[in-house]
DSSP file (Angstrom, degrees, kcal/mol; ACC not computed):
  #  RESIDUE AA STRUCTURE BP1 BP2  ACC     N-H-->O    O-->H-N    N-H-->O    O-->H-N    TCO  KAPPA ALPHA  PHI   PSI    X-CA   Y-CA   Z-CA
    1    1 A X              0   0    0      0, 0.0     2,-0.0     0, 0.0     0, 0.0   0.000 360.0 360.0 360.0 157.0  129.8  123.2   64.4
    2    2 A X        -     0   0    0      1,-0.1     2,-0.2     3,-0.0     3,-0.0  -0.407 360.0-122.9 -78.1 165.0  126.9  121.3   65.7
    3    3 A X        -     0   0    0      1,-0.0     2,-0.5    -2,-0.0    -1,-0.1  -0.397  33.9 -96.6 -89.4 160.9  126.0  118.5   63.6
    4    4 A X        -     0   0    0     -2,-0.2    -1,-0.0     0, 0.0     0, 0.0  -0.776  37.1-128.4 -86.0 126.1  122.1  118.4   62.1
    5    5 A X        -     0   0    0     -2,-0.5     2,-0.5     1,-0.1    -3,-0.0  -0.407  21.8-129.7 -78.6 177.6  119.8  116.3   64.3
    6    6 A X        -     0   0    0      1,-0.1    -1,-0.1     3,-0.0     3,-0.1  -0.794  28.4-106.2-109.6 129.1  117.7  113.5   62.3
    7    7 A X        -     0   0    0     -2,-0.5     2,-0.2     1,-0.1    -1,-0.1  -0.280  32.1 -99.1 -49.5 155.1  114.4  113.4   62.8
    8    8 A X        -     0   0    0      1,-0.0     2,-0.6     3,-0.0    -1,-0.1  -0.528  49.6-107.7 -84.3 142.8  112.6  110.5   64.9
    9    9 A X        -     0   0    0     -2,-0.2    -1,-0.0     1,-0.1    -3,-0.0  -0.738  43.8 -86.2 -77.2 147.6  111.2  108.2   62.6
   10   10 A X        -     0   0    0     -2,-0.6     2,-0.2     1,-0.1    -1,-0.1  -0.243  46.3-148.6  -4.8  99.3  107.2  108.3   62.2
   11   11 A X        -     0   0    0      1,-0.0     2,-0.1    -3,-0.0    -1,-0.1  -0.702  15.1-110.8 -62.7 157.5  105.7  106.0   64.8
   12   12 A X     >  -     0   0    0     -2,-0.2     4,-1.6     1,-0.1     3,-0.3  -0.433  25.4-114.6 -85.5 165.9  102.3  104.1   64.3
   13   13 A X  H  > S+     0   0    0      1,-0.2     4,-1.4     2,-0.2     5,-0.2   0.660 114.9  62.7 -75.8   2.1   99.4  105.1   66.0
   14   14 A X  H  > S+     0   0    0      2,-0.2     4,-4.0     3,-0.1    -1,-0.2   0.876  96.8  58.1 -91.9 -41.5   99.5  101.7   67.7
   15   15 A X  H  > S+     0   0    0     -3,-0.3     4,-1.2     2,-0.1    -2,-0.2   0.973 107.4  46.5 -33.8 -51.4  102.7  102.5   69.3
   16   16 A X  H  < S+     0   0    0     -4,-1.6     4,-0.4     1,-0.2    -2,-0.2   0.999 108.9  54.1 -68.9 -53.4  101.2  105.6   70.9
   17   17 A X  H  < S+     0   0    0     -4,-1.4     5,-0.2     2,-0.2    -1,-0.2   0.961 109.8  51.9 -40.3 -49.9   97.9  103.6   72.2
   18   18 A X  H >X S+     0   0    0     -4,-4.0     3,-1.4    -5,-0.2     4,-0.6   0.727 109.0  48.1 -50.9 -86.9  100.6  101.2   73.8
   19   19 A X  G >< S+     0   0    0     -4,-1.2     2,-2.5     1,-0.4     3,-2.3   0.164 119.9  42.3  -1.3-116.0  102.5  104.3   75.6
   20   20 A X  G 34 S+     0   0    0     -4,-0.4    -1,-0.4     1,-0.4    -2,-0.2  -0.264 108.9  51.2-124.2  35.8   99.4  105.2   76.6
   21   21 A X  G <> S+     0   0    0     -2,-2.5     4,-1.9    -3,-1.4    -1,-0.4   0.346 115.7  52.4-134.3 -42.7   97.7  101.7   77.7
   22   22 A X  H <X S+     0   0    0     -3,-2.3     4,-2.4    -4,-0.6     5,-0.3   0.925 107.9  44.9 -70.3 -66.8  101.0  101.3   79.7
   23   23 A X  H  > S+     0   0    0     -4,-0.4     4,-0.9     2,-0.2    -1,-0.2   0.737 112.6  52.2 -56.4 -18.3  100.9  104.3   81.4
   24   24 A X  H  > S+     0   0    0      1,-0.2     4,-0.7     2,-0.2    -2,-0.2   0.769 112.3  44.7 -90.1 -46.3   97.4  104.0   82.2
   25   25 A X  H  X S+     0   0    0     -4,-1.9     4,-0.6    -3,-0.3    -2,-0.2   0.769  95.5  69.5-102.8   0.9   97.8  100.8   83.5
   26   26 A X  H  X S+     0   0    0     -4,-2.4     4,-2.9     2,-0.2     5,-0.4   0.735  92.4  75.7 -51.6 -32.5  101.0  101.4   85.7
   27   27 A X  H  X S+     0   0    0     -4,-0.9     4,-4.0    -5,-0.3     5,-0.2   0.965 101.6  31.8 -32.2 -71.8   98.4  103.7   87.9
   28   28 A X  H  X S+     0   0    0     -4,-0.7     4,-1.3     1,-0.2     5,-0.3   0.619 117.6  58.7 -85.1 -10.3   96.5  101.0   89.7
   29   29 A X  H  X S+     0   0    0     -4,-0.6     4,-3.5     2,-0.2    -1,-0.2   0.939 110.4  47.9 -79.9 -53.0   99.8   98.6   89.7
   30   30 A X  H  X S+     0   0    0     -4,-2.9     4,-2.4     1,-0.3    -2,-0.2   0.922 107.1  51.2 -72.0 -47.6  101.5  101.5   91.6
   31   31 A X  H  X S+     0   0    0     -4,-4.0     4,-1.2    -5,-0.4    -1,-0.3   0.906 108.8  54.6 -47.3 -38.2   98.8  102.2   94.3
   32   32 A X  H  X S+     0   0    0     -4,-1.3     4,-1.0     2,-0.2     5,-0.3   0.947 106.1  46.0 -80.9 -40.9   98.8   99.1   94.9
   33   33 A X  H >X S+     0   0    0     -4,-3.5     3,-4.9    -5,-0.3     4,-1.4   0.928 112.7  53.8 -32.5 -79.9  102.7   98.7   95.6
   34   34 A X  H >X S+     0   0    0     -4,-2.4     3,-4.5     1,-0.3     4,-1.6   0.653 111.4  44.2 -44.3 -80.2  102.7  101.9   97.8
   35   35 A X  H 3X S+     0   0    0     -4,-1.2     4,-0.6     1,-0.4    -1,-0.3   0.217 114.2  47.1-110.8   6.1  100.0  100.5   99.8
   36   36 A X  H << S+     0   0    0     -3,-4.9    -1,-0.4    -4,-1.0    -2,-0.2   0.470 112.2  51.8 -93.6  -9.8  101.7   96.7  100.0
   37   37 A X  H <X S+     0   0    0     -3,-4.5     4,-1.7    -4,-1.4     5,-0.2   0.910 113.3  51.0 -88.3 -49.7  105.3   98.5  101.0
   38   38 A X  H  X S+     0   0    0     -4,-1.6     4,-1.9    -5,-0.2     5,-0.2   0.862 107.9  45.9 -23.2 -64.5  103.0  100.3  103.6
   39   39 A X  H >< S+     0   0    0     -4,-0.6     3,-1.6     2,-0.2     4,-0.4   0.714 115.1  49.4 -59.3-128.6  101.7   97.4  104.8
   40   40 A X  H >> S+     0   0    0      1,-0.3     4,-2.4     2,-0.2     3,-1.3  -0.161 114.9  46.4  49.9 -99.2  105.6   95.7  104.9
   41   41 A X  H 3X S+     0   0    0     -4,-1.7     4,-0.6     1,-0.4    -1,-0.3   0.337 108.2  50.9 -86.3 -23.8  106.7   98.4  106.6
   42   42 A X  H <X S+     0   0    0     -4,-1.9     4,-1.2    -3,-1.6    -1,-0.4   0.690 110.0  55.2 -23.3 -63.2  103.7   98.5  109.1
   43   43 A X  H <> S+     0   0    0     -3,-1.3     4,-4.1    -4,-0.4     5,-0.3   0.928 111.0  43.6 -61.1 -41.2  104.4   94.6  109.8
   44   44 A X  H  X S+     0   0    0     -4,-2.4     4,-3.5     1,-0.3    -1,-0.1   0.996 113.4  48.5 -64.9 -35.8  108.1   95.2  110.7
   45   45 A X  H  X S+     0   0    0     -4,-0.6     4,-1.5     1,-0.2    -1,-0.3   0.940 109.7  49.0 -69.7 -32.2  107.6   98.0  112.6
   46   46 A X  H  X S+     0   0    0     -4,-1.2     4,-1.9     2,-0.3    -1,-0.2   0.775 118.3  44.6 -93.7 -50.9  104.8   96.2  114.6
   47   47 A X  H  X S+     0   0    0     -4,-4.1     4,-1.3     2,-0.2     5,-0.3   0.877 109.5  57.2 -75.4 -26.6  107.7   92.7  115.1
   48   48 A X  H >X S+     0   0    0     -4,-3.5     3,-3.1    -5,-0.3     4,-1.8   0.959 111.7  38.9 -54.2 -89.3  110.1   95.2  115.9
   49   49 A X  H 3<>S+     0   0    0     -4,-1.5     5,-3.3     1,-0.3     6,-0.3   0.627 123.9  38.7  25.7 -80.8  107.7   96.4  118.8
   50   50 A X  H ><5S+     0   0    0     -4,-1.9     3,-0.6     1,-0.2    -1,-0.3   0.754 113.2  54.7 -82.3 -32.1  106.6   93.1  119.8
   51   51 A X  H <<5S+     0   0    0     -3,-3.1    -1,-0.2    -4,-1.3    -2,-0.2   0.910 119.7  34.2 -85.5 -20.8  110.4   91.1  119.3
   52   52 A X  T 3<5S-     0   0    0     -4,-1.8    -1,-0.2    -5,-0.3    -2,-0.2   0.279 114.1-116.9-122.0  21.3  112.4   93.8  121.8
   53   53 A X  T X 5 +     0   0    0     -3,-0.6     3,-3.7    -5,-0.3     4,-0.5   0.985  44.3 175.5  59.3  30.4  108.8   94.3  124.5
   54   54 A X  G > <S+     0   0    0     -5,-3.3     3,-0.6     1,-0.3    -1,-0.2   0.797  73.8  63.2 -45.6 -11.9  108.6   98.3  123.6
   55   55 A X  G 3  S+     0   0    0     -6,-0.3    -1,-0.3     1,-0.3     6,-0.1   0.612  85.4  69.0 -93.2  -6.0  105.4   98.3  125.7
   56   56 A X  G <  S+     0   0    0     -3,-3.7    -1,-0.3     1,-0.2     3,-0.2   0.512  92.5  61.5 -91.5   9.9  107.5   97.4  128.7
   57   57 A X  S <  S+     0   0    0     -3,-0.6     2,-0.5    -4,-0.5    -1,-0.2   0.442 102.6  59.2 -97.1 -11.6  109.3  101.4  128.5
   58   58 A X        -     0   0    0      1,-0.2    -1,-0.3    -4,-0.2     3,-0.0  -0.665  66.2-179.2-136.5 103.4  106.0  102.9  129.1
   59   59 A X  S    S+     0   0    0     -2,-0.5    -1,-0.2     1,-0.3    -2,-0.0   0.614  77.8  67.0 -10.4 -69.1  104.2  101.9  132.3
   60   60 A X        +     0   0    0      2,-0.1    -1,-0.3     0, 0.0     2,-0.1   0.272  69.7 116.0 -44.7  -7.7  101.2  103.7  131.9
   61   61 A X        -     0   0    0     -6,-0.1     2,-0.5     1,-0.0     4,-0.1  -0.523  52.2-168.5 -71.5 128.2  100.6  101.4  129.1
   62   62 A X        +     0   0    0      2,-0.1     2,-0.3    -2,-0.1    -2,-0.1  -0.969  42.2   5.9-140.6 141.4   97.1   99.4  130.4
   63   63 A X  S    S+     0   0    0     -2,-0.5     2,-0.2     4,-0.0    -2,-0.0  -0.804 109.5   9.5  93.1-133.7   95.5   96.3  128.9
   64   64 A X    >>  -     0   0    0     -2,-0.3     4,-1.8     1,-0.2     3,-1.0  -0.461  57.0-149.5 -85.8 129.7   96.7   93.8  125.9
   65   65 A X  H 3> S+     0   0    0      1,-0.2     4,-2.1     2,-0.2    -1,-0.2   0.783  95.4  59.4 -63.4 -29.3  100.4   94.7  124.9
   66   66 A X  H 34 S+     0   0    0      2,-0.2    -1,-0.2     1,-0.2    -2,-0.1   0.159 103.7  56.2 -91.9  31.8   99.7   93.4  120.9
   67   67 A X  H <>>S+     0   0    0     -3,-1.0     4,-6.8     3,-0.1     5,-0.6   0.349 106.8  43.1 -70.4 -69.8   97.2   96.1  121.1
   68   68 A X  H  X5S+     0   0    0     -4,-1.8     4,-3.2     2,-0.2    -2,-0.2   0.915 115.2  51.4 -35.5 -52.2   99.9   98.6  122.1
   69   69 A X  H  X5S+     0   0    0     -4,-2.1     4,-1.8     1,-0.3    -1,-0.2   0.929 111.0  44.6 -70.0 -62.5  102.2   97.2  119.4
   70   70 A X  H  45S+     0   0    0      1,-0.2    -1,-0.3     2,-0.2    -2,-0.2   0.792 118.5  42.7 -78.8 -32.2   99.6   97.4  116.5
   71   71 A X  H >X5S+     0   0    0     -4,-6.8     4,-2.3     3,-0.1     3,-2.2   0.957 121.0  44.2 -69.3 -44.6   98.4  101.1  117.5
   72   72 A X  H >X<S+     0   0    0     -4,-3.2     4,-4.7    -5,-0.6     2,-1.4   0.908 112.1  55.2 -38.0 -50.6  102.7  102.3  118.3
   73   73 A X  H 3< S+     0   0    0     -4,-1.8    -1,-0.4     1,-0.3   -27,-0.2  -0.231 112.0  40.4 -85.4  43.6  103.5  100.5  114.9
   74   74 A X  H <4 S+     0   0    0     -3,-2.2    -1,-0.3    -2,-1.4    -2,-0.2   0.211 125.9  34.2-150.6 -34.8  100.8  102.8  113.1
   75   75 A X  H << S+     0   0    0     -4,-2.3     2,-0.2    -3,-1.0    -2,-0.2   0.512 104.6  73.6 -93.3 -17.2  101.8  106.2  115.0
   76   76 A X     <  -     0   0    0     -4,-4.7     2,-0.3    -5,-0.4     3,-0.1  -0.724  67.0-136.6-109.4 175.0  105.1  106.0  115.5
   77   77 A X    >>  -     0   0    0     -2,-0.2     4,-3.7     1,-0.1     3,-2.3  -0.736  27.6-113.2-101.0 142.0  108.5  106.4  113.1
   78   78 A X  H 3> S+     0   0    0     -2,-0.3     4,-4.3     1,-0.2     5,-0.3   0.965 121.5  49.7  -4.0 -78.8  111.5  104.5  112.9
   79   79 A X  H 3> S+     0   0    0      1,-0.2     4,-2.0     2,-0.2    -1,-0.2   0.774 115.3  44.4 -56.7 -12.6  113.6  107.1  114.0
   80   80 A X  H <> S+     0   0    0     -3,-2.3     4,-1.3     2,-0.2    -1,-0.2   0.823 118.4  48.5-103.1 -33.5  110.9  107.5  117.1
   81   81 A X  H  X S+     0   0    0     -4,-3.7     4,-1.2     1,-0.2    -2,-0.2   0.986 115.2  45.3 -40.7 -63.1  111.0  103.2  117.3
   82   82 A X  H >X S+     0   0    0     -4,-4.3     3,-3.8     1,-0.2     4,-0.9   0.896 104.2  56.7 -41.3 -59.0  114.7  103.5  117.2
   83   83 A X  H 3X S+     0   0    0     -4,-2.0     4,-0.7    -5,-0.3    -1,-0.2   0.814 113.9  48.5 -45.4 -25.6  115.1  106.6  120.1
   84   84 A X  H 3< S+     0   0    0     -4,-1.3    -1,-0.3     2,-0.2    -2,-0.2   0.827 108.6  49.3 -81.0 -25.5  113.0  103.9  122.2
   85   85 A X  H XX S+     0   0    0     -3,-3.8     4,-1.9    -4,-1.2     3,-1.5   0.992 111.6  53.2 -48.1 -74.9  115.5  101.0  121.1
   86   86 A X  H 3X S+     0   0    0     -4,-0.9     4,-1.7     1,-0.3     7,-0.2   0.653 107.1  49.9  -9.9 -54.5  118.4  103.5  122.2
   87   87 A X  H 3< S+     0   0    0     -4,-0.7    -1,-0.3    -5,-0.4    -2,-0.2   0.498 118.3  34.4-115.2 -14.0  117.2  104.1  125.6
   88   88 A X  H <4 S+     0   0    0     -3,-1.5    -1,-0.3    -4,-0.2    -2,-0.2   0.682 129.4  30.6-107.4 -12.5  116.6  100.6  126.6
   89   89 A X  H  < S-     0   0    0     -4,-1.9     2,-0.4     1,-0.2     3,-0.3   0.768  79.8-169.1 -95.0 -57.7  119.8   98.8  124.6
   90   90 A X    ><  +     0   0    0     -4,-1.7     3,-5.4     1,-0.2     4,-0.4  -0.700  62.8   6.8  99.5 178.4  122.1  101.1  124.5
   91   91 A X  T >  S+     0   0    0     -2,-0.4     3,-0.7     1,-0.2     4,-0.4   0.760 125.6  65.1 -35.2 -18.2  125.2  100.7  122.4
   92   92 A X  T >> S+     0   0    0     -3,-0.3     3,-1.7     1,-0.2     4,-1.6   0.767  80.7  75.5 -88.6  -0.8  123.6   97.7  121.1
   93   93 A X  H <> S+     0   0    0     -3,-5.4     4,-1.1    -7,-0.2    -1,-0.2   0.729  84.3  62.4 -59.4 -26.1  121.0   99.6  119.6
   94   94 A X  H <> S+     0   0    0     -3,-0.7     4,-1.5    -4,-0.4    -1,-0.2   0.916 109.2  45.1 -53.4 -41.1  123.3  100.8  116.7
   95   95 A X  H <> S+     0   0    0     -3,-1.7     4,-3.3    -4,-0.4    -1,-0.2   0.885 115.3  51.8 -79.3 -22.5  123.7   96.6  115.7
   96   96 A X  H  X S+     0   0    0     -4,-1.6     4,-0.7     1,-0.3    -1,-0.3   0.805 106.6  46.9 -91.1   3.1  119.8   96.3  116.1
   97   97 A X  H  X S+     0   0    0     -4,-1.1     4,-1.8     2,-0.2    -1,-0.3   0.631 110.7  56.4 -96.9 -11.4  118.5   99.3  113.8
   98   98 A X  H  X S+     0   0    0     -4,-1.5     4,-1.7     2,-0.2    -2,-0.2   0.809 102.5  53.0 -87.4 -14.3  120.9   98.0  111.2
   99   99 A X  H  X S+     0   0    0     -4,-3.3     4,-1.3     2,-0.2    -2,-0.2   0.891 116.1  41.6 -76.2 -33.0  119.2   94.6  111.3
  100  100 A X  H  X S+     0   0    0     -4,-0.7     4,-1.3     1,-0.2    -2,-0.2   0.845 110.3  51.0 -76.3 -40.1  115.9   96.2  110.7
  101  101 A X  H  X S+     0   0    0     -4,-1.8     4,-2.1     2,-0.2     3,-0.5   0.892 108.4  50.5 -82.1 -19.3  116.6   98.3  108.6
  102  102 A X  H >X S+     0   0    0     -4,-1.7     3,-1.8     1,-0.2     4,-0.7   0.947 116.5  51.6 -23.8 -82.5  118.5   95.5  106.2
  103  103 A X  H 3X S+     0   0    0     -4,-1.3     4,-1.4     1,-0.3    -1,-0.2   0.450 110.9  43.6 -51.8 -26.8  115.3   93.7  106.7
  104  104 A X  H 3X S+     0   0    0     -4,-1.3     4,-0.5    -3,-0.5    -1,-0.3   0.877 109.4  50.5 -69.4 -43.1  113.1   96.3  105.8
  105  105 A X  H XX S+     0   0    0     -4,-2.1     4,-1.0    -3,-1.8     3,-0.8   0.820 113.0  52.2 -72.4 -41.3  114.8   97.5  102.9
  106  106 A X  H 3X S+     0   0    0     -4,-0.7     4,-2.4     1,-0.3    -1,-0.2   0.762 110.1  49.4 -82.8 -41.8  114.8   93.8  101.7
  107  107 A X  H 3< S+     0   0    0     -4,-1.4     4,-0.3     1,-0.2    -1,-0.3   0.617 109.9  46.0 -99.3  16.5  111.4   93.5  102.2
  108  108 A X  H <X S+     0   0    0     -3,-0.8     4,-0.6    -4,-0.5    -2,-0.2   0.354 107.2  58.1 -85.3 -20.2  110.3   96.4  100.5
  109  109 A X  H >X S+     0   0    0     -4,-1.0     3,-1.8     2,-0.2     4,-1.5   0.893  99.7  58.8 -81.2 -69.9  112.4   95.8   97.5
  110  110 A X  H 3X S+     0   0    0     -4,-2.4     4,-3.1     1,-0.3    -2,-0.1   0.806 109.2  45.9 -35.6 -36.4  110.7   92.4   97.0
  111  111 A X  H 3> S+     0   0    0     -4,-0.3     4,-1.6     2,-0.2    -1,-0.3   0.914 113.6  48.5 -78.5 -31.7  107.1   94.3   96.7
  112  112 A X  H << S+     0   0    0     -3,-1.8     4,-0.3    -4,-0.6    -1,-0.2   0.627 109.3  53.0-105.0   2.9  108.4   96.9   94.4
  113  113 A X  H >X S+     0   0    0     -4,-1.5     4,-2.4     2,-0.2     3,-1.1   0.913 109.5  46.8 -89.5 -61.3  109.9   94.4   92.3
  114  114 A X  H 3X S+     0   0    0     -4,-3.1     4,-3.6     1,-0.2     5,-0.2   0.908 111.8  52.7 -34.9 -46.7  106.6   92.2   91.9
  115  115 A X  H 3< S+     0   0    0     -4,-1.6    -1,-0.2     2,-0.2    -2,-0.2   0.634 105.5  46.6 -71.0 -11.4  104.9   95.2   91.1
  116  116 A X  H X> S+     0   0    0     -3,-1.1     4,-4.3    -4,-0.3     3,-0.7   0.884 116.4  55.1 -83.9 -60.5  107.4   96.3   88.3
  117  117 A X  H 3X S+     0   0    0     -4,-2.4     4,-1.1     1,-0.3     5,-0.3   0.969 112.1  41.5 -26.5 -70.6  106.7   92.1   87.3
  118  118 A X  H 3X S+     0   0    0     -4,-3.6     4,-0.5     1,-0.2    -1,-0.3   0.745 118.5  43.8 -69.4 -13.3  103.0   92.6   87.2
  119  119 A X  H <> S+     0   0    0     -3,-0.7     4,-0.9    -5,-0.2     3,-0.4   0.914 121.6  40.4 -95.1 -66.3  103.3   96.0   85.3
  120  120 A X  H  < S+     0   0    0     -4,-4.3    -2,-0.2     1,-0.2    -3,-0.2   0.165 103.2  59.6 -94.7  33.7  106.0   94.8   82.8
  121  121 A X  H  X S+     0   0    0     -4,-1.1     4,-1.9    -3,-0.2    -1,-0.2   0.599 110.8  39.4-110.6 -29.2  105.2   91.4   81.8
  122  122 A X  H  X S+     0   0    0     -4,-0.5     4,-1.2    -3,-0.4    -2,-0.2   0.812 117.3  55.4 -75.7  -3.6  101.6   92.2   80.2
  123  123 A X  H  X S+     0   0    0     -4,-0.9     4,-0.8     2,-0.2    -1,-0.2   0.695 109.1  42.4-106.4 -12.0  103.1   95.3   78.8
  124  124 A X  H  > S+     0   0    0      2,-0.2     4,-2.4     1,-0.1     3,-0.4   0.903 113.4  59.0 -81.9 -56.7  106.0   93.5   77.0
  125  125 A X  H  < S+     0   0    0     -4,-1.9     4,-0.4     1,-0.2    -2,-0.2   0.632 102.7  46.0 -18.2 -56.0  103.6   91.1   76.0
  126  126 A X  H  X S+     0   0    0     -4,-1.2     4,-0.6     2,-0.2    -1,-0.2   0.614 110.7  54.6 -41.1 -54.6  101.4   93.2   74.3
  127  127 A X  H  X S+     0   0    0     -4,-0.8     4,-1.4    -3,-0.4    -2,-0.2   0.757 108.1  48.2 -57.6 -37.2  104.2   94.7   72.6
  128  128 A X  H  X S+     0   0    0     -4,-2.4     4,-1.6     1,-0.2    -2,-0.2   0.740 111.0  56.1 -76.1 -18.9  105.5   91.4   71.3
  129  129 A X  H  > S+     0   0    0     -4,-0.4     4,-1.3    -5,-0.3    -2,-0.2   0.662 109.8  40.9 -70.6 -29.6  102.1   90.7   70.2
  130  130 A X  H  X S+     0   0    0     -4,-0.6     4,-1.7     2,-0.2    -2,-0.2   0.750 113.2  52.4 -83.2 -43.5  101.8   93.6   68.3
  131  131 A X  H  X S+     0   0    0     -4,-1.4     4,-2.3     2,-0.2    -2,-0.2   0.845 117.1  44.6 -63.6 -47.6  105.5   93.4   66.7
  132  132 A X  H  X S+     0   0    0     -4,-1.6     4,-1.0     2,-0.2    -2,-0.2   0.984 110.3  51.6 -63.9 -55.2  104.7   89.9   65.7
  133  133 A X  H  X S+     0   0    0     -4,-1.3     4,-1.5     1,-0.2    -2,-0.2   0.709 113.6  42.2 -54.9 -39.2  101.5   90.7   64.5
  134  134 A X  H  X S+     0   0    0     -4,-1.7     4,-1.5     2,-0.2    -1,-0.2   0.736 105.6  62.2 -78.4 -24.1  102.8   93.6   62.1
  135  135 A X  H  < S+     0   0    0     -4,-2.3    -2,-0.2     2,-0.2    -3,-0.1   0.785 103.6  52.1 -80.0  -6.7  105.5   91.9   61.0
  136  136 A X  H  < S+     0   0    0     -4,-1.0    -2,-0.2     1,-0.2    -1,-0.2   0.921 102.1  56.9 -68.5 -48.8  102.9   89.4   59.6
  137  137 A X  H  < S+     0   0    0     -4,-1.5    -2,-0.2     2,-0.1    -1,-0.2   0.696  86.2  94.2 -69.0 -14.3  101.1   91.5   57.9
  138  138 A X  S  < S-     0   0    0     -4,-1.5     3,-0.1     1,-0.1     2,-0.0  -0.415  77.8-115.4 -72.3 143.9  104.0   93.0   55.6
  139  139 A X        -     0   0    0     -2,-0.1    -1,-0.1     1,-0.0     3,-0.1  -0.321  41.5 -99.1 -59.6 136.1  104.5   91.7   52.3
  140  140 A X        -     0   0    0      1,-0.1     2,-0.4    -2,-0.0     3,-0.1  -0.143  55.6 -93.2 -48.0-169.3  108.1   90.0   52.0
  141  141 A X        -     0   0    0      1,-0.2    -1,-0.1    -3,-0.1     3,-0.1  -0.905  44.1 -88.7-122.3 148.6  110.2   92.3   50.5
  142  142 A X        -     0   0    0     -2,-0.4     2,-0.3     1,-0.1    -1,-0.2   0.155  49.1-102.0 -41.7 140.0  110.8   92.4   46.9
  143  143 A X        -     0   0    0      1,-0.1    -1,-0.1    -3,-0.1    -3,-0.0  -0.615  43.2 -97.4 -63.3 142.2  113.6   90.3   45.7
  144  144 A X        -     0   0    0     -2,-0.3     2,-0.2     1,-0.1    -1,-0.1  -0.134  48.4-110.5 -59.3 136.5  117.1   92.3   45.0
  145  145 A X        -     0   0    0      1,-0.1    -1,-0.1    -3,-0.1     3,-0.1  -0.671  39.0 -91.1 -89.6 158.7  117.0   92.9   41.2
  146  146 A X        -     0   0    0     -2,-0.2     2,-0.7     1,-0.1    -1,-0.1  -0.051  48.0-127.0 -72.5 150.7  119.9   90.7   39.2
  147  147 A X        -     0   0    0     -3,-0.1     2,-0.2     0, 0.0    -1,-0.1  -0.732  26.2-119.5 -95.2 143.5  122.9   93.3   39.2
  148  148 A X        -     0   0    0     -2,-0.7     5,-0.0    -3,-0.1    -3,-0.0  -0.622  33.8-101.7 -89.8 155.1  123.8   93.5   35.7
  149  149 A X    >   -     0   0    0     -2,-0.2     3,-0.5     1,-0.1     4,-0.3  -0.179  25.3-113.2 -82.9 172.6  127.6   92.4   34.9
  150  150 A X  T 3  S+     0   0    0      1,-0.2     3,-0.1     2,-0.1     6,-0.1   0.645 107.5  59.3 -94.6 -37.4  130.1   94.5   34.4
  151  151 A X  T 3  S+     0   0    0      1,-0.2    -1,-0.2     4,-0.0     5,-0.1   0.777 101.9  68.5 -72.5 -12.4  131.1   93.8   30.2
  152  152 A X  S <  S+     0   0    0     -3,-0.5    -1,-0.2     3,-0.1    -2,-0.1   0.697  70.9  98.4 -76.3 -41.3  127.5   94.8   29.8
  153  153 A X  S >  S-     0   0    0     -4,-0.3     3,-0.6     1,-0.2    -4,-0.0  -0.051  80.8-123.3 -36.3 147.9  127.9   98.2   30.7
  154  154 A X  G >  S+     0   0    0      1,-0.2     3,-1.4     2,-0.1    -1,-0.2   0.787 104.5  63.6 -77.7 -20.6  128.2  100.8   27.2
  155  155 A X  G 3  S+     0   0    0      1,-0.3    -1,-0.2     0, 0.0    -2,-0.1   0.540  94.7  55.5 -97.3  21.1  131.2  102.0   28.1
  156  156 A X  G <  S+     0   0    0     -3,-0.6     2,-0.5    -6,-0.1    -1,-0.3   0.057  89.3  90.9-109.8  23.3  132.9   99.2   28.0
  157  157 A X  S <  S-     0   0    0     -3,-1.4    -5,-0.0     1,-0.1    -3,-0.0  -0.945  77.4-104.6-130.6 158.7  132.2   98.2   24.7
  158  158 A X              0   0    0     -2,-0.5    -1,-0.1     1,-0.1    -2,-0.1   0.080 360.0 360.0 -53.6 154.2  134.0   98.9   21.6
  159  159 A X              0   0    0      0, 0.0    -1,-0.1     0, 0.0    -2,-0.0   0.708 360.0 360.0-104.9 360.0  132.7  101.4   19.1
């Protein structure tokens, strides 16, 4: 038979404000991640471009080539980077999408890892500030009353 769950103990209504101070401010922490892993992922694509001469596969291509780079590396995908890799490497293309993507994933990890920093070091703060701060205000707790000895007891005494 199932066992009976226990209830959650009572939180205080400063617990919930935190929750909900936390969440509140993980919003603007997170847009701004997304829109530095963007950026990231925008730069690589944009040295990828520029380190293996993508502009030289298309001909038609006229004027500055780090023009080219910075519009491709804003309109095109990976997989569309890669298919261009392919077709001018060859077999070696396999070794050079796994170096990019290493490099990508690595540097895309580092921004979502700051931003997790900046989100959960004031919000731990805050928390320890709060914990500290109630645990000041409670009264010690009563001293244990003396346990009374055992010969004391009535039914231990003679009649």
């Amino acid at each position: 038979m199932l066992k009976q769950l226990h209830p959650l103990p009572k939180a205080s209504p400063w617990f919930y404000a935190w929750i909900v101070v936390a969440l509140i401010y993980a919003v603007p922490v997170a847009m701004r991640g997304y829109e530095r892993v963007m950026e990231v992922t925008h730069h690589a694509r944009e040295q990828l471009i520029v380190q293996h001469r993508l502009w030289e596969l298309h001909p038609e291509v006229r004027g500055n080539p780090g023009n080219w780079a910075r519009l491709a590396a804003r309109l095109l995908t990976d997989r569309q980077l890669m298919r261009r890799i392919q077709s001018k490497y060859g077999e070696a293309a396999h070794a050079i999408e796994l170096e990019y993507r290493n490099d990508l994933t690595i540097a895309q990890a580092e921004v979502i890892a700051a931003a997790l920093a900046i989100w959960a070091l004031p919000v731990a703060i805050l928390y320890l500030v709060a914990v500290l701060a109630r645990r000041r205000k409670r009264p010690p707790p009563p001293p244990p009353a003396p346990a009374r000895p055992a010969y004391d007891e009535s039914r231990y005494r003679r009649p």
